[in-house]
Each structure stands twice: as structure tokens, then as C-alpha cells.
N, C-alpha and C positions, 0 to 999 in steps of 0.2 A: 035424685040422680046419683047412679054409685060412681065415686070418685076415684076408684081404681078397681078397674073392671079386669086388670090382672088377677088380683087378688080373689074378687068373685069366683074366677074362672077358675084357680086354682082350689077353691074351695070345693067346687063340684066336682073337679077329677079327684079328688081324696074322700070325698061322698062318693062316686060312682065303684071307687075302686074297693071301699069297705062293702059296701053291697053288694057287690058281685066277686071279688078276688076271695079263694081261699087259705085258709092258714097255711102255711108250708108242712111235709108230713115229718113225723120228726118218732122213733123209737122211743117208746116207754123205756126207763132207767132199768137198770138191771139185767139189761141182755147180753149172752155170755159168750165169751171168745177166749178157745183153749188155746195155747201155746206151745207149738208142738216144737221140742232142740229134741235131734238125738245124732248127732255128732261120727255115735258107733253104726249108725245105719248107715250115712251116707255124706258126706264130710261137708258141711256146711248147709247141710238140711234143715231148715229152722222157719217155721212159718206157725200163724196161728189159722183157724178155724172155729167155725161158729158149732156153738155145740147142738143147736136146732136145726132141722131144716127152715130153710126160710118161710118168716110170714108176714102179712103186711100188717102195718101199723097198728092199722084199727081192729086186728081179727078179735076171735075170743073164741071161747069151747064149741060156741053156735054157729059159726060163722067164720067164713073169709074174710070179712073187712072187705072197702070198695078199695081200698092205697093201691094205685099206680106206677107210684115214684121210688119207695127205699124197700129194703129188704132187711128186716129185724130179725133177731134170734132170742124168741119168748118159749118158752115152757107151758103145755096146757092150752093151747090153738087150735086152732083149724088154719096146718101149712098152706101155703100159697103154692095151687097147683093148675094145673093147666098154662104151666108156661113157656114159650118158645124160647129158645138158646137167646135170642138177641134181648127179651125182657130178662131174663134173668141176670144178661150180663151186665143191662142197666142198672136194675135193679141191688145189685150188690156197687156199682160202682157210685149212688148214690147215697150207701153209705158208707162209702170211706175206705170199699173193701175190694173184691174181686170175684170173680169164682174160681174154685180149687183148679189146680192141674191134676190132671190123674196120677200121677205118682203121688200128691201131696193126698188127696183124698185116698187110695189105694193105703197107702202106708197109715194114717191115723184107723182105717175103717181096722185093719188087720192087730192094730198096737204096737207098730214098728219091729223092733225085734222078734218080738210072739211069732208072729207072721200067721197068725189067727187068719181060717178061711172064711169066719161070718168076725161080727164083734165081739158072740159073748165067749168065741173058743173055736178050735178046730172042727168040731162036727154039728152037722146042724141038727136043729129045733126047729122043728112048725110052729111051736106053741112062747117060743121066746121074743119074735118080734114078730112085726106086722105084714103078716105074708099067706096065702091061699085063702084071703079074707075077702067080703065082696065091696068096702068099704073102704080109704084110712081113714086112722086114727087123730087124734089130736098130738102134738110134738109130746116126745118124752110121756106119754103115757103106759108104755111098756119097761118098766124097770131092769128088766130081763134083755133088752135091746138097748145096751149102753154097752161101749167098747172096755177091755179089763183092763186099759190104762186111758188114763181120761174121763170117763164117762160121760164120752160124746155118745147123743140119743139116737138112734130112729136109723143108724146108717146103713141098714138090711131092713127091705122093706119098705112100710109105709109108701115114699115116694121117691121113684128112678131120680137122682139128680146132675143136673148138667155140669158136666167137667170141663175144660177144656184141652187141647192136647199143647205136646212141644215137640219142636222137630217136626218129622212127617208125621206126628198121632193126631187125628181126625178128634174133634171136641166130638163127647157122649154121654149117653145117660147110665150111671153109677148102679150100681146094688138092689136093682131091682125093686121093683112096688109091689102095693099092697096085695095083687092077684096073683104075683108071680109063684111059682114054685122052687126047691132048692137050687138048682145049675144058677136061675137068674138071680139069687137072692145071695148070693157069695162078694166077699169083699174083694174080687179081683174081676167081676164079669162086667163089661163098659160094653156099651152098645151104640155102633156110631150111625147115624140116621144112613142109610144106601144113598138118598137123593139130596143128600148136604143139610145143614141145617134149617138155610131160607122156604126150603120144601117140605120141610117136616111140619105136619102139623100133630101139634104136642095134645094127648089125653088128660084124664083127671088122676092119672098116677105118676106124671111128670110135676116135679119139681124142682127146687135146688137150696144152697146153702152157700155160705161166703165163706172165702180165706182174705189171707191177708200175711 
């Protein structure tokens, strides 16, 4: 006869919860957040951002990873795409972070001062980042598609990603993907859904990336 059946009890719910609970999703070490001061742009402009687009936890070169919950910034992924404004905005806010405001992403895509219209300079390249492709690529796989202060990756091209706005600016999708052509693939062209966010349903060349 068990002499404390509390304790039993308790036993089973710490066995039921190993068996079936899983680990919390948690970023691999080493993912990267630039920090952007530039004082001469705009007076007390200073934020950082992730130099990947976002991806989940588990991804790798093959693969999205199944991660639901955080939004990492790895090198050499498969970005997390197909996602609607409200996962993305989760998704970075799980990891400690945010998603850019269009002026913050606008300004690191361009190099602040430069005021560059893609990343790698004022005129465009087909062939320097990830754009009139029928596929994207893996994060930071294009070396040519890093900004000329920073070298933040993938921010023409690859995947549209979600900004949000201030004041009356409508939250949008960033710099154009991987299918787009030059107009959409410029560090200032933001594209805000016509039928709001909740209506939008997002493709495989939407994605996003965190500030903070």
C-alpha cells in the first residue's frame, strides 16, 4: 500500500511531462547582430539588426527546420519563409528582439550615409544577390549581396521581409525576393499588403529578420 500517494502522483506528472513535453527552442551560439550608431544620419538613430534573414532554430543548408517559436540569425540555412507579419512579429519577439521599422531597415540596407539604392552600391547587379532566380538561396550565401558598411547579407533579394511602419506607415515587405526584378529588388521599395496584414497570405519569398 503506497504511503503517500501524493508523491506517486507527483511522480507520474514529471514522467507524463518528460514523455511528451518538448525541450524549449533555443538559437545555436554565434548568431549575429550588427549595431547600427550613425548620429550624422539622424540624431539619435542607433539600433542593432540581425545580419541574416531569419531562421528557425533547427534549419540547415537542406532544410527549414520544423521551429515555430524563436527567430535565429545563422549563416548557410535555409531562411524561414513563408511567413505572415503576425509570425514574424512573434517570432523575433521570442528572441529578445523585434522586427526592423522601415527607416531602420531602409537605412542599414542603403549604408546610411552612402545612401546606396541595392547593398552592394548605387547601380544594380542581377548577378550580385539573389534576385530573377526561380529558387532562394541559403542565408549569406551570395558574398556580393552584403551591404558596403556592415556586411549585413541577403537584404536585396533572396526574401521580401517584414518591416513594420511608424506614424501612419502601413507594416511591409522589404527589398524584394528571390524572383523579383530590379524596381522590386532596391533598398527603398517596401510593399504594404492592399488588404492589411491579417489578409495577406504570405508566399515562399516572404520572410524576415530582427532588430533590436
Amino acid at each position: 500500500m503506497n504511503r503517500h500517494p501524493e508523491i506517486a502522483l507527483l511522480c507520474f506528472a514529471l514522467l507524463l511531462v518528460a514523455a511528451c513535453g518538448e525541450d524549449p527552442e533555443e538559437c545555436p551560439s554565434g548568431g549575429e547582430t550588427i549595431k547600427i550608431s550613425a548620429p550624422s544620419f539622424k540624431e539619435g538613430f542607433e539600433f542593432e539588426i540581425d545580419r541574416y534573414e531569419a531562421s528557425r532554430f533547427d534549419a540547415n543548408a537542406a532544410s527549414e527546420g520544423s521551429g515555430r517559436e524563436i527567430a535565429c540569425s545563422m549563416g548557410g540555412v535555409q531562411p524561414w519563409r513563408t511567413v505572415s507579419f503576425k509570425q514574424a512579429s512573434s517570432a523575433c519577439k521570442a528572441a529578445g528582439k523585434r522586427l526592423c521599422t522601415r527607416s531602420e531597415w531602409i537605412a542599414a540596407c542603403g549604408s546610411m550615409g552612402l545612401e546606396n539604392h541595392f547593398p552592394y552600391g548605387r547601380n544594380y547587379d542581377r548577378t550580385a544577390c539573389k534576385t530573377e532566380s526561380v529558387e532562394p538561396g541559403v542565408t549569406g550565401a551570395t558574398p556580393t549581396c552584403a551591404t558596403q558598411v556592415n556586411d549585413i547579407m541577403d537584404m536585396s533579394g533572396n526574401l521580401r521581409e517584414w518591416v513594420v511602419g511608424t506614424g501612419t506607415e502601413m507594416p511591409g515587405l522589404a527589398g524584394g525576393g528571390f524572383s523579383d526584378p530590379e524596381l522590386n529588388a532596391s533598398c527603398t521599395n517596401v510593399i504594404s499588403p492592399s488588404g492589411g496584414t491579417d489578409a495577406y497570405n504570405p508566399g515562399k519569398g516572404d520572410g524576415f529578420r530582427c532588430c533590436k
